[in-house]
C-alpha positions as CSV (number, residue, x, y, z in Angstrom):
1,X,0.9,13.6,-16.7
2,X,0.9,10.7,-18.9
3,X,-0.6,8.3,-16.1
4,X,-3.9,10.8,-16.0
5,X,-4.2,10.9,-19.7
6,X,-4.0,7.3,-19.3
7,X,-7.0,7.2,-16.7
8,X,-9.0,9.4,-18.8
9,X,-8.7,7.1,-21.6
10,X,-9.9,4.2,-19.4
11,X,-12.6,6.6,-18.1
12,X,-13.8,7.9,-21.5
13,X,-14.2,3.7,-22.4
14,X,-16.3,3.7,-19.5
15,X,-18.7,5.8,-20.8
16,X,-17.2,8.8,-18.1
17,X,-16.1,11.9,-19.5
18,X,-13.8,14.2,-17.3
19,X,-11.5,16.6,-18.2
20,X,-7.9,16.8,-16.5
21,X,-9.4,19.5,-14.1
22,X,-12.3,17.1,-13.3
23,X,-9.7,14.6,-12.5
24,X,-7.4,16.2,-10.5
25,X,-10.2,17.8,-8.2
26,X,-11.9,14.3,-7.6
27,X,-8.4,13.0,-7.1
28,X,-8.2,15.8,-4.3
29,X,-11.4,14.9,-2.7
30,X,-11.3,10.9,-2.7
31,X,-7.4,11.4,-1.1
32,X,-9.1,14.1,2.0
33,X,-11.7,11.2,2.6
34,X,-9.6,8.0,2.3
35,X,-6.5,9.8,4.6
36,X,-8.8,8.9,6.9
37,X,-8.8,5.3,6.4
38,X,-5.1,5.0,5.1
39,X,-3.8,7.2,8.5
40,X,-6.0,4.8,11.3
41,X,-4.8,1.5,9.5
42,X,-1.2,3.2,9.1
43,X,-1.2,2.1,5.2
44,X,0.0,4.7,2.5
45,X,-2.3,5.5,0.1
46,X,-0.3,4.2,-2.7
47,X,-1.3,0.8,-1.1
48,X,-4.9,1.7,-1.8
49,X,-5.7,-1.1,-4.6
50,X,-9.9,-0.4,-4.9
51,X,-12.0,1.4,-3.4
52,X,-16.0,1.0,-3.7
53,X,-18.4,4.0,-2.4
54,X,-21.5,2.3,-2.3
55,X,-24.0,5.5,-1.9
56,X,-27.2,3.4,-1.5
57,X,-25.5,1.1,1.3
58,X,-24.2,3.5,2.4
59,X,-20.5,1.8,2.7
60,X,-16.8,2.1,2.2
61,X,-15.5,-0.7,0.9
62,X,-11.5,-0.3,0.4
63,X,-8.7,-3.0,0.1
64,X,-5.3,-2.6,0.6
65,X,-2.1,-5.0,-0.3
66,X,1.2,-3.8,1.9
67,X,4.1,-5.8,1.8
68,X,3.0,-9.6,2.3
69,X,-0.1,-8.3,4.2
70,X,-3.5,-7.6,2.3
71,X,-6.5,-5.8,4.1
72,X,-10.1,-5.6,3.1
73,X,-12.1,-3.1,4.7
74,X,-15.7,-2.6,5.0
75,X,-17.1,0.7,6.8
76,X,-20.8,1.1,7.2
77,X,-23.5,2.5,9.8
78,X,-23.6,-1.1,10.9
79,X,-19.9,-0.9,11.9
80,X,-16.6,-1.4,10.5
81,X,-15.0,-5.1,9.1
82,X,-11.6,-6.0,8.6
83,X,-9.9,-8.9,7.3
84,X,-6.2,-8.8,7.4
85,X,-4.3,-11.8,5.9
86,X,-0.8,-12.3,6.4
87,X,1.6,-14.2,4.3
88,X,3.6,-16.0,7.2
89,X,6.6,-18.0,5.8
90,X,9.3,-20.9,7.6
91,X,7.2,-21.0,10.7
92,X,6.9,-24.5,11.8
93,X,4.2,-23.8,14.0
94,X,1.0,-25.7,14.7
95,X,-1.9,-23.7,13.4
96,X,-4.2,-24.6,16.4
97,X,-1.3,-22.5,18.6
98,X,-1.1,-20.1,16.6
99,X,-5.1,-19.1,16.2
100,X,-4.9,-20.0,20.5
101,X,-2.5,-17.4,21.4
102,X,-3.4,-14.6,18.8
103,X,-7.3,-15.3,20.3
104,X,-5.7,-14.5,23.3
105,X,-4.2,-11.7,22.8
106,X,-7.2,-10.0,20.8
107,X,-9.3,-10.7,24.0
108,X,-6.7,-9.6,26.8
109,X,-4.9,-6.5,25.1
110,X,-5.7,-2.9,25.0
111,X,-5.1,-2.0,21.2
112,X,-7.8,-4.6,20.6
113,X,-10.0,-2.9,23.6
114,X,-12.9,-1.7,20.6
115,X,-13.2,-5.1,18.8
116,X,-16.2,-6.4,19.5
117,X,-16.3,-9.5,17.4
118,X,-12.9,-11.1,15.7
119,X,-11.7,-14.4,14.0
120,X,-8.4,-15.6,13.3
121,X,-7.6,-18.7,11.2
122,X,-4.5,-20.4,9.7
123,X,-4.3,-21.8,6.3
124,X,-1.9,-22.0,3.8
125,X,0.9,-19.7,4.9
126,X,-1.6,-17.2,5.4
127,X,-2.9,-16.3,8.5
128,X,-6.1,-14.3,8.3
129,X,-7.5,-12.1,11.4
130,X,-11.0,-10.9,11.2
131,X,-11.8,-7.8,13.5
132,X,-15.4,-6.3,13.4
133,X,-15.8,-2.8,15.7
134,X,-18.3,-0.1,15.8
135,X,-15.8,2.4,14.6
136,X,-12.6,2.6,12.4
137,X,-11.1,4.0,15.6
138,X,-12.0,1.1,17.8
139,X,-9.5,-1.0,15.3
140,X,-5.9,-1.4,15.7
141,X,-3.7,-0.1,13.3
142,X,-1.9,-2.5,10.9
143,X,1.8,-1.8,12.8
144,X,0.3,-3.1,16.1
145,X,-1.1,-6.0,14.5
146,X,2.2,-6.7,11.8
147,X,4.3,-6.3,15.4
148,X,1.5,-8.3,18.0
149,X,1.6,-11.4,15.2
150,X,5.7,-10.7,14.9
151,X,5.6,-11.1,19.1
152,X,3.3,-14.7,18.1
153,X,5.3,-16.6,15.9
154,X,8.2,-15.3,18.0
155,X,7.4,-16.7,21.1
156,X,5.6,-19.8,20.2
C-alpha cells in the first residue's frame, strides 16, 4: 500500500489527482490491455519499464528490460516495430557472421514467417535485431528469439 501512496504522491506533483480507487481501477485496465503485449512477447509485466499511449497517433509505445535483453515496442495502424538488443558477453565471434547467419535465419524460419522488414547489427556487446510486421502476432516471441540467437553464437 505504501508504493500507491507513493505513486499518488508523484501523480498529485504532476498536477494528476486520483484517489486510491482511481488508481487501482486504471491499474486494472492498463494491465487487461498491456497482457496483451506482455503474453505475445512472453515478458512479465513487472518488466514493463514505460509505457506511452499516444491517443492522437494513435500508438503503443512500450519498452521492456528482461534479463540482459531490452525491447522497445512501437504498435500503430502502420504496423508493429521492435528493437530487441541483447547484451552478448565472451563471444569471440566476428560481427559480420554473426548479423550473416541471424539474417539467415529471420529470412528462412517459420517463427519469423510475419516479419516483413528486419535488421540485425552488432556493436558493442550488444547485438540489436530490428523486426517490423503488420501485427504483434506476426512477431516472434522474445523465448524464440533469446533461444534462435542462443542456437547463433552456439554454432558459429
Amino acid at each position: 500500500m505504501e508504493a500507491c501512496k507513493n505513486l499518488l504522491d508523484r501523480l498529485a506533483k504532476e498536477g494528476i489527482s486520483l484517489g486510491v480507487e482511481d488508481l487501482c481501477k486504471l491499474g486494472y485496465l492498463v494491465a487487461k490491455s498491456v497482457r496483451v503485449l506482455t503474453d505475445k512477447l512472453g515478458a512479465p509485466i513487472k518488466s514493463l519499464d514505460t509505457l506511452e499511449i499516444d491517443f492522437e497517433g494513435p500508438r503503443i509505445i512500450a519498452r521492456i528490460t528482461n534479463d540482459n535483453m531490452q525491447v522497445y515496442v512501437d504498435v500503430s495502424p502502420d504496423g508493429v516495430e521492435e528493437v530487441i538488443s541483447l547484451q552478448v558477453k565472451g563471444y569471440k565471434i566476428s560481427p559480420q557472421l554473426i548479423e550473416e547467419e541471424l539474417s539467415r535465419i529471420i529470412e528462412e524460419h517459420d517463427e519469423f514467417q510475419g516479419v516483413e522488414e528486419y535488421d540485425v547489427s552488432v556493436a558493442d556487446k550488444y547485438i540489436t535485431i530490428t523486426l517490423v510486421a503488420k501485427l504483434l502476432e506476426d512477431l516472434p516471441d522474445l523465448g524464440t528469439v533469446r533461444r534462435i540467437l542462443g542456437e547463433v553464437l552456439e554454432g558459429l
